[in-house]
C-alpha positions in Angstrom: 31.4 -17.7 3.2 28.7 -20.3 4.4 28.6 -23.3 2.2 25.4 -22.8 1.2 23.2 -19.9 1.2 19.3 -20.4 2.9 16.6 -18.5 1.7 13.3 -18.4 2.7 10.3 -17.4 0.2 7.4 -16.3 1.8 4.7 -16.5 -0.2 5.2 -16.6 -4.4 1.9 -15.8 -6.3 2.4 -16.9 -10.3 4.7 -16.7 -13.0 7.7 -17.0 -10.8 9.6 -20.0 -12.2 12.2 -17.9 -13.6 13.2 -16.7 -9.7 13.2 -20.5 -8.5 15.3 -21.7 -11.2 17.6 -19.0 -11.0 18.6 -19.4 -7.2 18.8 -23.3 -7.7 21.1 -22.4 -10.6 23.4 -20.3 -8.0 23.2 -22.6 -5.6 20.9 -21.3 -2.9 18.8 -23.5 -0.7 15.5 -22.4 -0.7 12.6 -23.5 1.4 8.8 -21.7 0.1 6.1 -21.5 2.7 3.0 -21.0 0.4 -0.7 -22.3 0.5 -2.5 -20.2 -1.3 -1.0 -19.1 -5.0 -2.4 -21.3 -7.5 0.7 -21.8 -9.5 2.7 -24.3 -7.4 6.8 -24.4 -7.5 7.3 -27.3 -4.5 9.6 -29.3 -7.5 11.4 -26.4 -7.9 12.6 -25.9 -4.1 14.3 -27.4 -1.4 11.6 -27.7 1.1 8.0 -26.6 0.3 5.3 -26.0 3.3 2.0 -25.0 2.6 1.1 -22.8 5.1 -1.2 -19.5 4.5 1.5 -16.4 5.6 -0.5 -13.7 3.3 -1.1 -10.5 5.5 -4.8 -10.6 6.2 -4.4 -14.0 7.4 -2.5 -12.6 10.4 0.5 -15.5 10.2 2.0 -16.8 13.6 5.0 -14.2 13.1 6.9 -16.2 16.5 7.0 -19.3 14.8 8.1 -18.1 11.0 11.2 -16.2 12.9 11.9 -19.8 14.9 11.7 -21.5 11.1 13.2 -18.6 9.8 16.3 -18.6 12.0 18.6 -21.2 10.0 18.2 -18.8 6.9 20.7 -16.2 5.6 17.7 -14.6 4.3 14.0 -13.8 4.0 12.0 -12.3 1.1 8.9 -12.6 -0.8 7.4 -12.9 -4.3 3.9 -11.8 -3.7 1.9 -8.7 -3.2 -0.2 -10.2 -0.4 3.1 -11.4 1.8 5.5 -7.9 1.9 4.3 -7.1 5.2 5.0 -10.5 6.8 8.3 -11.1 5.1 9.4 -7.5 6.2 8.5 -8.3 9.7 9.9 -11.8 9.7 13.5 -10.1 8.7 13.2 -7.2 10.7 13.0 -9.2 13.9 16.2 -11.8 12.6 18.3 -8.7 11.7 18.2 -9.2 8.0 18.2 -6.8 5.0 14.7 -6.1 3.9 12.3 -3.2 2.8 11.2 -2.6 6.3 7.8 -3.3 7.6 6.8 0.6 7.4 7.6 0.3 3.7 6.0 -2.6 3.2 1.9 -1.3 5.1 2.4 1.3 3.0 2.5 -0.9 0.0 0.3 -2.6 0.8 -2.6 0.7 1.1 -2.9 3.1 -1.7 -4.7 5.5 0.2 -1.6 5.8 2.6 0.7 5.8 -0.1 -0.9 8.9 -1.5 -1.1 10.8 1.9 2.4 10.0 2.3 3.8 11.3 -1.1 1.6 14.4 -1.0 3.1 15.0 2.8 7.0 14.7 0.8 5.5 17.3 -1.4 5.2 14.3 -4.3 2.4 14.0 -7.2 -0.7 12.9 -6.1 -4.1 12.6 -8.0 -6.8 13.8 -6.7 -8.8 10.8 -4.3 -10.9 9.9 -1.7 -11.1 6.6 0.5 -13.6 5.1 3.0 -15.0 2.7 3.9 -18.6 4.0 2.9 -20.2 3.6 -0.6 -21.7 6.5 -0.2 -18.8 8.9 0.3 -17.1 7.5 -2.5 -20.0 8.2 -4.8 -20.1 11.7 -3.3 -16.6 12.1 -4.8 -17.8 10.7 -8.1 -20.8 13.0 -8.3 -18.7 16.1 -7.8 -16.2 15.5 -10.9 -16.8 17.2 -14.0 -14.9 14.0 -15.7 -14.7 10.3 -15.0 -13.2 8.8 -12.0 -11.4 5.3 -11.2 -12.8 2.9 -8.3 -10.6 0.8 -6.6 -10.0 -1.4 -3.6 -7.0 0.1 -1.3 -5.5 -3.1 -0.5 -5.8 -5.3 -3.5 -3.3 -5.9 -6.2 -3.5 -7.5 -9.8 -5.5 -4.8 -11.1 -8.5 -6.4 -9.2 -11.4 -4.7 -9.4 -10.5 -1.5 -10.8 -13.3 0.3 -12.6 -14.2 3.4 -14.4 -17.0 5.4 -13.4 -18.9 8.4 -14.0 -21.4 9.5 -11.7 -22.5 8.4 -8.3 -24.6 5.6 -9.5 -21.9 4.2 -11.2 -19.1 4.6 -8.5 -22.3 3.1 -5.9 -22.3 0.0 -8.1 -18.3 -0.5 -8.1 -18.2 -0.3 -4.3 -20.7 -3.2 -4.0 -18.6 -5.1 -6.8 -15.5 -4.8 -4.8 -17.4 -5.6 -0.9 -18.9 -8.5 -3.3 -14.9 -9.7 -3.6 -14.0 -9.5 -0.1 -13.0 -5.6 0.4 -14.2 -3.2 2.4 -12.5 0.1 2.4 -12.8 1.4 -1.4 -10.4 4.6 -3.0 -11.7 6.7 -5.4 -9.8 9.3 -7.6 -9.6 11.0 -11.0 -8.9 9.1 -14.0 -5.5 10.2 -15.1 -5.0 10.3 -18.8 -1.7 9.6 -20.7 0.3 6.6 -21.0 1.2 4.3 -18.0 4.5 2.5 -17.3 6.5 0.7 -14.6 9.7 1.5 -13.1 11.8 -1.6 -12.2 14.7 -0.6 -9.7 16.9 -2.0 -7.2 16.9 -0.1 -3.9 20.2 -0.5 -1.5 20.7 1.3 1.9 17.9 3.5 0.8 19.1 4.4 -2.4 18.0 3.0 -5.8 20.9 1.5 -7.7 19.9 0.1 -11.4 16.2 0.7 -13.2 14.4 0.0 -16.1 11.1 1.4 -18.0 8.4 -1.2 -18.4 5.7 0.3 -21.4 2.4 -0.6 -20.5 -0.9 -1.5 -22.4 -4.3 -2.4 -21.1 -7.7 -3.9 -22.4 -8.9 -0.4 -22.6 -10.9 2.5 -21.1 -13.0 0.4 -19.2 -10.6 -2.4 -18.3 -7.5 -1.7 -16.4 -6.3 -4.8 -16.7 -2.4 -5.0 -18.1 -2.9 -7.0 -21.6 0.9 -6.0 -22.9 4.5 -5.2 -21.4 7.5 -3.8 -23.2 11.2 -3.1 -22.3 13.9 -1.7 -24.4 17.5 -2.1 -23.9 18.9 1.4 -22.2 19.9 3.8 -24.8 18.1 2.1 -27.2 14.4 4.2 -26.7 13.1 5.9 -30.1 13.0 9.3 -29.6 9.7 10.6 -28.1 8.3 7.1 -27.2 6.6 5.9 -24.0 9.7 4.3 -22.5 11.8 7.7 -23.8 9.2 9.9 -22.1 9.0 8.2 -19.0 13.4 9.0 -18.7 12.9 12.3 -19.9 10.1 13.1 -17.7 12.1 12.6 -14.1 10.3 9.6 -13.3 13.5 8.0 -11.8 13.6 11.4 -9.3 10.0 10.3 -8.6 11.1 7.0 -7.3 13.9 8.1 -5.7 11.4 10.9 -3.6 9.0 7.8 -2.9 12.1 5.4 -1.9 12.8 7.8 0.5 9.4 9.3 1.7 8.4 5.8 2.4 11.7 4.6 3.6 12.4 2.3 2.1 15.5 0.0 3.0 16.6 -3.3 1.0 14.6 -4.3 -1.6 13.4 -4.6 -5.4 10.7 -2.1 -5.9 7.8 -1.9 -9.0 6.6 1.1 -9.2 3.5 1.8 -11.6 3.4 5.9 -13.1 0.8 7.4 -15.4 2.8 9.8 -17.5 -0.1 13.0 -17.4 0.0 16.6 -19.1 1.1 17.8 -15.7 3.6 15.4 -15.2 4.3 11.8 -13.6 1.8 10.8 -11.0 2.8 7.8 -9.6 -0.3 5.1 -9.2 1.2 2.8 -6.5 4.4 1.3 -5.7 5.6 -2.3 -4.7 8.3 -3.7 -2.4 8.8 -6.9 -4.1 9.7 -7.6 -7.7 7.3 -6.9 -11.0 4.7 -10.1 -12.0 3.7 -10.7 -15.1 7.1 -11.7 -16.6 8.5 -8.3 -16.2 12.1 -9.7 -14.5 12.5 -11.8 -17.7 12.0 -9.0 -20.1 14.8 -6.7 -18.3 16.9 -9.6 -18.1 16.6 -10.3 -21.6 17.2 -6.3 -22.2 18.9 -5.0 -19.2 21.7 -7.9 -18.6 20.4 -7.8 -15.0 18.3 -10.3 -13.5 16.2 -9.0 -10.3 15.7 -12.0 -9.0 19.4 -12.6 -8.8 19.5 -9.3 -7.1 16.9 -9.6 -5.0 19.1 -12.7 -3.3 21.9 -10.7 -3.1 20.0 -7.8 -1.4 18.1 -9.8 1.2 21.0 -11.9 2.2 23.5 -8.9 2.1 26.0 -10.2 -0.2 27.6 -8.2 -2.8 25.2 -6.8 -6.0 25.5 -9.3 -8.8 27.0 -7.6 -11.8 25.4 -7.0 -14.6 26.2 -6.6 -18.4 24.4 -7.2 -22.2 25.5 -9.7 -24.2 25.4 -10.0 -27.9 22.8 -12.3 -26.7 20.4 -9.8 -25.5 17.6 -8.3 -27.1 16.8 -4.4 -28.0 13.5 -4.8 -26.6 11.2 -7.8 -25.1 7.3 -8.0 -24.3 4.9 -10.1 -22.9 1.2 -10.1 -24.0 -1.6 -11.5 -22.8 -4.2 -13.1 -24.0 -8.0 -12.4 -22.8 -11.1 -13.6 -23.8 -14.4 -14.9 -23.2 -16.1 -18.1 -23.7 -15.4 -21.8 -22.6 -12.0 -23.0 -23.0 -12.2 -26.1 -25.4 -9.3 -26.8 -26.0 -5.1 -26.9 -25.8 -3.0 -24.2 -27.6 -0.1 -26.2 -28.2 3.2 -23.8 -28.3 3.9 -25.6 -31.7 1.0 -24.6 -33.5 1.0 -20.7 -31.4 4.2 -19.9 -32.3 5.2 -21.6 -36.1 6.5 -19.2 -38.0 7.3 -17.1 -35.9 10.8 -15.4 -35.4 10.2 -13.3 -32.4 8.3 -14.7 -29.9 9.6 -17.6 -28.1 7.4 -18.8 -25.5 3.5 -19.7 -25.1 1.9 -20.3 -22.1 -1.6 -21.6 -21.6 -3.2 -21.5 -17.9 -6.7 -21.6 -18.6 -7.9 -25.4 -18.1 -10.1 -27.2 -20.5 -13.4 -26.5 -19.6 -13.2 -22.9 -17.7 -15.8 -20.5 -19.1 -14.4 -17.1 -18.7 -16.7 -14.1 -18.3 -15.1 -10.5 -18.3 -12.3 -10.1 -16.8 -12.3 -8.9 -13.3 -8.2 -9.5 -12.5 -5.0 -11.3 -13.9 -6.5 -14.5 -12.7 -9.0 -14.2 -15.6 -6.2 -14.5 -18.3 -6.0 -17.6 -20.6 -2.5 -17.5 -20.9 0.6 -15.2 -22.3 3.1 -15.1 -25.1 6.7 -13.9 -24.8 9.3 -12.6 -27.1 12.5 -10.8 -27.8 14.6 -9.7 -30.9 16.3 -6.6 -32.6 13.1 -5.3 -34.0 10.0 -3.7 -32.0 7.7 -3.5 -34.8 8.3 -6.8 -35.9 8.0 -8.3 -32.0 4.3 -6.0 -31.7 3.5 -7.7 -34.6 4.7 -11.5 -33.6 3.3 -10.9 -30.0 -0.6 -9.7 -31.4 -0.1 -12.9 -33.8 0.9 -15.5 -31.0 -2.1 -13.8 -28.8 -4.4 -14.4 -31.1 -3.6 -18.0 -32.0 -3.4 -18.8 -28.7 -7.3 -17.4 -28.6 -8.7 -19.0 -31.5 -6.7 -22.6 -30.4 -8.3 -22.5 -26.9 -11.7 -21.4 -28.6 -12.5 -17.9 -26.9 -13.8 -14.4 -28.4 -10.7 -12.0 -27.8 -11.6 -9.4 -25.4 
């Protein structure tokens, strides 16, 4: 065994402390090679080079396998980077998702070709690169639709339309953000979730059901995450459903229609009347504290295993504790307004049994209009215990707080 295992992070994105401080805990050397994510972890790493290595900016893939060659491993923490990483390991010889796996995650409109070609749930959708096809699609539903950029992630400009006007206007909101090819499909009702799994030589190896919530029918963004502790699922809820419903066969058909190697997938599902559709699928681990709520729940941490996977070591094991919670959630708060002032964790969270954590990113001074992706949030509380109802409750609380502290209108 080396003395010290080298990984190198291309590309983070936000709310990934917990994976930093978790491989300096176990001893890896880790060098990040990220210039663009807004939160910044260079304290928490060995080496930290701020260098652009996102996939649009086409990265000088030569020289990241020369500074990549002293590593036992090579991996990623953000949506915009799985293509890069992927190639990076691919030409070194080291575990990854592949770089097939990784363009296809990286297009929804490819991932639905492909899962339809498997013989996979689809919705119904259309994508181009002309407005005016898109609101063709539109026109021709008897019910709403959902416009979307194929290649963006973090719920960025998702909207729901009706009619061609409507679906016209999203398309120029979207070209207005930098994207140019647009998807447009049916808006799928019933609850959403995410499916956290661990996928080894093509196979997926450990899961977990992440319970969604967002802002509402007109704003796709997430605003709340739950995970319950296996076994531990009320009978007919979201996260019981979701097992019930053969999700996990779902992911194991998209593992393998998109062939999928090495890696720690997040795949998002709307749980419909006809079944699981799957919405899109990751090959890098969940944001948005996800990782620390199956940790907390689950006994495993992904990020743990993510190391492991990517420099081909043995799977951590993994086991609750009397420690561990029956279920964990995030929520997040949202608002509008000028941020006047600091929600200090003390004053969020008195009183308070549940929740644990508050976190405020919005700066003094940032007006925030609607939201338009998880960028626009103010910040997020987090929380475990024995009891859900009692943590919903907490978690609303904390939210709110946080809101009236930083002195926004809740959205």
């Amino acid at each position: 065994m080396p003395d010290r295992l080298k990984l190198l992070v291309l590309g983070a994105g936000n709310q990934r402390e917990r994976a930093f401080h978790r491989w300096a805990a176990d001893g890896l050397e880790v060098t990040l090679v990220d210039g663009f994510s807004y939160a910044r972890y260079d304290h928490l790493v060995e080496e930290s080079l701020p260098e652009d290595v996102r996939d649009g900016a086409r990265p000088d893939l030569a020289a990241l396998c020369g500074l990549a060659a002293g590593y036992h491993g090579v991996t990623t923490l953000s949506d915009d980077c799985q293509i890069t990483a992927a190639e990076v390991a691919e030409r070194l010889g080291l575990p990854g998702p592949g770089p097939d796996a990784a363009r296809l995650a990286r297009d929804k409109r490819r991932q639905r070709e492909v899962a339809a070609e498997h013989g996979l749930p689809t919705a119904a959708h259309h994508a181009s690169e002309v407005p005016r096809e898109i609101a063709e699609f539109a026109a021709a539903r008897s019910g709403p639709c959902v416009v979307k950029p194929v290649g963006a992630g973090g719920s960025a400009s998702v909207t729901r339309v009706t009619g061609a006007d409507e679906a016209l206007a999203a398309c120029e909101t979207i070209r207005a953000r930098g994207h140019g090819t647009f998807l447009v499909e049916e808006f799928l009702t019933g609850p959403e979730i995410s499916y956290e799994a661990v996928v080894r030589g093509g196979q997926l190896v450990h899961s977990a059901v992440t319970e969604k919530e967002v802002v509402g029918d007109d704003c796709f963004l997430e605003r709340r995450h739950l995970v319950t502790a296996p076994g531990r699922e009320t009978p007919g809820s979201v996260a019981e459903r979701a097992r019930r419903e053969e999700v996990p066969a779902l992911a194991a058909g998209l593992v393998k229609a998109f062939g999928v190697a090495d890696a720690v997938i997040h795949l998002e599902v709307k749980l419909t009347g006809r079944g699981p559709v799957p919405v899109e699928m990751a090959v890098r681990p969940a944001g948005d504290c996800i990782p620390e709520l199956v940790e907390r729940t689950h006994g495993r941490d992904l990020y743990r295993e993510l190391a492991a996977l990517t420099t081909g070591r043995e799977m951590p094991t993994g086991e609750r504790t009397e420690e561990d919670a029956t279920v964990a959630g995030v929520r997040f708060s949202l608002g509008t307004g000028r941020v006047t002032g600091y929600a200090r964790p003390v004053d969020v969270l008195r009183g308070l049994g549940s929740v644990r954590i508050a976190v405020q990113t919005g700066q003094v001074g940032r007006v925030y209009a609607e939201p338009a992706g998880n960028w626009d949030r103010i910040g997020h509380v987090l929380g475990w215990g024995p009891d859900r109802s009692v943590l919903e409750r907490e978690l609303d609380l904390a939210a709110d707080r946080q809101l009236t502290l930083t002195g926004l209108t809740g959205r």
